[in-house]
C-alpha positions as CSV (number, residue, x, y, z in Angstrom):
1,X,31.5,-64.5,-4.8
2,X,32.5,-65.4,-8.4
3,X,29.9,-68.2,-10.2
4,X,31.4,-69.5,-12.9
5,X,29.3,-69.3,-16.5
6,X,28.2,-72.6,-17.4
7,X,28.2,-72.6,-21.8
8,X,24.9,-73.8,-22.6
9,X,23.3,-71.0,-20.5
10,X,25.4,-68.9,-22.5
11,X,25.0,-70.7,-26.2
12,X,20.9,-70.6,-25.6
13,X,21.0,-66.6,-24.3
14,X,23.6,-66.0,-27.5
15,X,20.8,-68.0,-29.7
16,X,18.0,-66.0,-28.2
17,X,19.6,-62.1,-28.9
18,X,18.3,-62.3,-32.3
19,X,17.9,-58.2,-32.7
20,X,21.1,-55.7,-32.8
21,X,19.7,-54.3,-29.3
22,X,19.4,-57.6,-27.9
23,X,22.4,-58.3,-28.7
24,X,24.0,-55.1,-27.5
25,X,22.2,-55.6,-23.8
26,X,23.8,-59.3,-23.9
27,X,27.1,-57.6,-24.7
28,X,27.1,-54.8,-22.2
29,X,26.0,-57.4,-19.5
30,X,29.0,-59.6,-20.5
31,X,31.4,-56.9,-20.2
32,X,29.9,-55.6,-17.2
33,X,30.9,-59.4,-15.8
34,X,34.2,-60.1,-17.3
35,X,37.2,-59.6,-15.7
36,X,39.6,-57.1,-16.6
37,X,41.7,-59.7,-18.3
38,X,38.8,-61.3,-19.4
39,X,38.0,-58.4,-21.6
40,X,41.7,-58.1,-23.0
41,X,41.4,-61.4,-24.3
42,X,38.5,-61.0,-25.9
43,X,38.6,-61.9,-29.9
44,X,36.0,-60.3,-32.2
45,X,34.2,-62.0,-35.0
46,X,35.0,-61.2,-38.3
47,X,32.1,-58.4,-40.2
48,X,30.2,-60.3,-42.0
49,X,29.0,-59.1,-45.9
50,X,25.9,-57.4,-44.1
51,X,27.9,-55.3,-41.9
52,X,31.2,-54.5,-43.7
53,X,30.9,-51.4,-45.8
């Protein structure tokens, strides 16, 4: 059965993954749901100053 993601679930658990492992366990499961053609269309932020070298 596919459940649709409602956004503000997803804006507050986004808001909440405050640490870069946090956030890599809220990317992993997000992957780990999306669609094959979900993940092609996925579009990266830019780096930001802190993580460009």
């Amino acid at each position: 059965m596919l459940q649709p993601l409602v956004p503000e679930p997803v804006d507050r658990s986004v808001a909440a993954a405050t640490t870069p492992a946090t956030r890599l366990i809220l990317a992993l499961a997000a992957v780990h749901a999306a669609r094959v053609a979900q993940i092609a269309n996925l579009m990266l932020d830019e780096p930001t100053s802190a993580t460009a070298g």
